[in-house]
N, C-alpha and C positions, 0 to 999 in steps of 0.2 A: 405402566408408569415409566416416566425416562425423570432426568438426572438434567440440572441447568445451574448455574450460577449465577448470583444475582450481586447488587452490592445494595448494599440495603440501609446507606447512609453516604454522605459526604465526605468522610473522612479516610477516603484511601482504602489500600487492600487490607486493611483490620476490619474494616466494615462486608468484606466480601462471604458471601453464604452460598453452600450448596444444599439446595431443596430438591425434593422430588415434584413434579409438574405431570400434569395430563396433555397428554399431545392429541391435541382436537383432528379428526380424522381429515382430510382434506375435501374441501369444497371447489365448487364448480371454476376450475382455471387455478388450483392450487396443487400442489403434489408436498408427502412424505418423504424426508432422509432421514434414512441413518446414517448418524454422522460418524466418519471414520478418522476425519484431523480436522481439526480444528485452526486457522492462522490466529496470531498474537500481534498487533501492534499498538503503540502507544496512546492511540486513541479509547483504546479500551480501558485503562485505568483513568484516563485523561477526561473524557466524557459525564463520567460521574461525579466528578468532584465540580463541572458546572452550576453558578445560580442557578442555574434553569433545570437542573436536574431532578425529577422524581423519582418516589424510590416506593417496592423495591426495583431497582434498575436492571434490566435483562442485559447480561454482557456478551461482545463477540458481536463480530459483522461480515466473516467470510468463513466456511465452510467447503470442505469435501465429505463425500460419502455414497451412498448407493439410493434409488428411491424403492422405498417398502408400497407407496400406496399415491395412483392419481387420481384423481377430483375428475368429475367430468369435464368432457372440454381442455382438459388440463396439455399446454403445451411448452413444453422450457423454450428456453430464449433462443437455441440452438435448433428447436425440430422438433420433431417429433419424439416421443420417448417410450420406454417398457420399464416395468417393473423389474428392479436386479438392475438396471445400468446405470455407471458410475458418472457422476456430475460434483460440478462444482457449483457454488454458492455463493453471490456478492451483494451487498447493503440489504443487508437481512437484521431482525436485531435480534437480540438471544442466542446469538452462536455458539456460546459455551452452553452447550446442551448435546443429548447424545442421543437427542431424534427431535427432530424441529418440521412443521408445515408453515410452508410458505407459497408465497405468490410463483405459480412454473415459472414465470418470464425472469426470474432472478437466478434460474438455475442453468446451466450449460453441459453440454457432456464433457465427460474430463477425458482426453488425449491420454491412451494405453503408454504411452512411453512415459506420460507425467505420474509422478509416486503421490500418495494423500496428500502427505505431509505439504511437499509440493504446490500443489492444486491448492491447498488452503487457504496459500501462501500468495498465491497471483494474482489475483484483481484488486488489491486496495491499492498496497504498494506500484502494482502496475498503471493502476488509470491515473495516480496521481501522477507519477514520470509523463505518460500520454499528457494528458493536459498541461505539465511543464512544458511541453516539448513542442505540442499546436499553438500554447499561449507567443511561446519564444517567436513564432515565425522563423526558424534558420530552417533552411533547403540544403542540400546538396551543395557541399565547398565549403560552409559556413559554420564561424567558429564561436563558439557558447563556453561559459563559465558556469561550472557547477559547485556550488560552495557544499562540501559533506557528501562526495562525489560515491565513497565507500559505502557510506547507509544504504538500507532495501530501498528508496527511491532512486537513492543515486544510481545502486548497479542495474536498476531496471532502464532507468534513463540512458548508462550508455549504452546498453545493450540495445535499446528501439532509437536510439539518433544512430548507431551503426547502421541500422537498416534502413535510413533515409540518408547515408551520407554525411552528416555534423558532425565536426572534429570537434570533442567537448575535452578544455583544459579541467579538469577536478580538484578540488583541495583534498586534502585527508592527513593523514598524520604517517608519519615514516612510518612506522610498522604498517598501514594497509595501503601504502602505494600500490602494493603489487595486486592487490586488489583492481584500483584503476586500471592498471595495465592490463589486466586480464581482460576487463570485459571493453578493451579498447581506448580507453583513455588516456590523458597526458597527465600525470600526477604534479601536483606540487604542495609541498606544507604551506598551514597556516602560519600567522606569524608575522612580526615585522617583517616589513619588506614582500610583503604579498603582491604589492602592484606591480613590480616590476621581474616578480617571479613569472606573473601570470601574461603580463608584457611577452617575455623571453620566450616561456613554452610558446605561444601565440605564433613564434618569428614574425613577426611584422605585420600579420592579421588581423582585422579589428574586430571585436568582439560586437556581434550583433543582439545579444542577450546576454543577463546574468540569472540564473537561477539560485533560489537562496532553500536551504532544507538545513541549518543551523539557526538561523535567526540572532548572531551576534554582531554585534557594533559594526565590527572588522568587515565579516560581510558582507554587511550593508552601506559604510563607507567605501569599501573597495567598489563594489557594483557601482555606485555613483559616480564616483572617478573615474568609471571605465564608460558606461553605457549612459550616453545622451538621451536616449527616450528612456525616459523614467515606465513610460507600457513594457517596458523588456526588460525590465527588473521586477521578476514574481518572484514570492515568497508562498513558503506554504508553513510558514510559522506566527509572522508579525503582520497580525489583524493590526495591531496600531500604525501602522506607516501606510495605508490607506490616504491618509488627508494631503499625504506628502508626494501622491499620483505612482504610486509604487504598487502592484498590482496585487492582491491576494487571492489566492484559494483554498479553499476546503469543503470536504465533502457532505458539510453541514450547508453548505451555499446553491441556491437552487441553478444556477450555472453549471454551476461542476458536477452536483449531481447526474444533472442529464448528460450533461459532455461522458461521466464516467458511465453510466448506465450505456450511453451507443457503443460506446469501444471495447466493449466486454468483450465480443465475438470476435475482434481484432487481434486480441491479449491472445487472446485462444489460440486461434490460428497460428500468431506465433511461437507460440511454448509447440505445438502440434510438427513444427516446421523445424522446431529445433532453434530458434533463434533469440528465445527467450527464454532465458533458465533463471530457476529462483533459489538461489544457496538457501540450506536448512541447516544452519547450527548445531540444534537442540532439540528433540522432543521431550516430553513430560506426560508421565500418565495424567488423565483427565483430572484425578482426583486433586493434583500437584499443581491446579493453577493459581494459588496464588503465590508460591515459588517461583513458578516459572514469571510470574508477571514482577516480580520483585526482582529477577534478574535480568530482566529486559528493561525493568526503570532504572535500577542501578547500574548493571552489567555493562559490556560491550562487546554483544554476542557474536559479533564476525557475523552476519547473518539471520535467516528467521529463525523463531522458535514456531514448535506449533505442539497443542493436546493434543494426543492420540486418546481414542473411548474404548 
């Protein structure tokens, strides 16, 4: 028997339950993990409390861990695999679980230099940046607006436009500028007078994109007064500004989904290469996730959390 969490009503992490679960042996083109970290993001409290949600509702969408057992046939996303070697896990559903089967093609080998925790931690927040970053169109020279530049998208964002060359201006708040800075960015706070904050860092360059990962007024004012094609103003919060040719995604969108499922092996390759790293805050034993998830809705963890099993 393994150990999973579920949320087993609509009304937030009061409704969340750990049950024990049978983990069905794997079938033909599937493979077994044990899972060793578990990643946390918002979408996982966020999801359940959906109209559209059933319950009970399997929580968690990216995993690390080792595989115990393959399905015939069975090949990860990555290649070929053995029993005992360590992989990662993306858009799987039941993550909070401490041995899950699923589809091979969802799993990847995890890169020796990347820690669980880590690896847990790379494909959501990563493919979402990815897909900000193909959606934007900026090349090499070219300057973008990232509104919430510090959050896990934002630092994965500047970390993959470094490696294509996009100078990205970031918002964030005084204390995590240096954040921005770290992983390559031009920090500036939110705030009156944002336009011409983001003006000035720019020096005279025009911003070819705005990307939005806050979803407030400000931000979505300011990107309009900055960026003339309303296509280069994406958002990965405000489903409502659709009608207004303002561009949205998420990984409930069958666009992005596929966008995120190709660039999995990308992701990899760069964490592998060293060029993509994924700050981990916090871990929390397994049993502590609905802690951990209340300080991730409330908090402002500098960074990911992830369950360790």
């Amino acid at each position: 028997m393994a150990q999973a969490w579920f949320a087993t009503g609509p009304d937030g992490l009061d409704d969340w339950e750990l049950r024990e679960v049978d983990v069905p042996a794997p079938a033909a083109g599937e493979v077994t993990i044990r899972v060793h970290a578990i990643g946390m993001n918002p979408a996982d409290y966020k999801y359940p409390t959906r109209p559209d949600a059933s319950f009970p509702f399997p929580l968690g969408y990216e995993v690390s861990g080792e595989i115990t057992a393959l399905g015939p046939d069975a090949e990860i996303g990555s290649g070929h695999a053995n029993i005992g070697d360590e992989v990662l896990a993306f858009r799987l559903r039941g993550g909070y679980a401490t041995e899950v089967t699923i589809p091979a093609e969802k799993a990847f080998a995890k890169p020796a230099t990347v820690t669980q925790p880590e690896a847990a931690n790379l494909f959501l927040a990563g493919a979402t940046a990815a897909e900000l970053l193909e959606l934007s169109g900026a090349g090499r020279g070219d300057t973008v607006l990232f509104h919430a530049a510090s959050g896990a998208v934002g630092v994965s964002f500047l970390q993959q436009a470094a490696v294509r060359g996009v100078r990205v201006v970031g918002t964030a708040s005084e204390r995590n500028a240096d954040v921005v800075r770290r992983y390559g960015g031009i920090p500036i706070a939110y705030g009156p007078g944002l336009i011409d904050r983001a003006k000035d860092a720019a020096g005279g360059a025009a911003f070819v994109a705005s990307l939005d990962g806050v979803g407030t007024d400000e931000a979505i004012d300011v990107s309009l007064a900055l960026i003339e094609d309303r296509k280069r103003i994406i958002t990965i919060v405000r489903r409502d500004l659709e009608s207004e040719g303002i561009v949205a995604i998420g990984g409930m969108l069958p666009a992005s989904a596929a966008f995120r499922d190709a660039v999995r092996g990308e992701l990899v390759d760069l964490a592998r290469r060293g060029l993509l790293e994924v700050p981990v805050a916090r871990t929390y034993p397994f049993a502590d996730a609905v802690e951990a998830a209340r300080f991730l809705k409330e908090g402002h963890p500098g960074g990911k959390l992830a369950l360790l099993t």
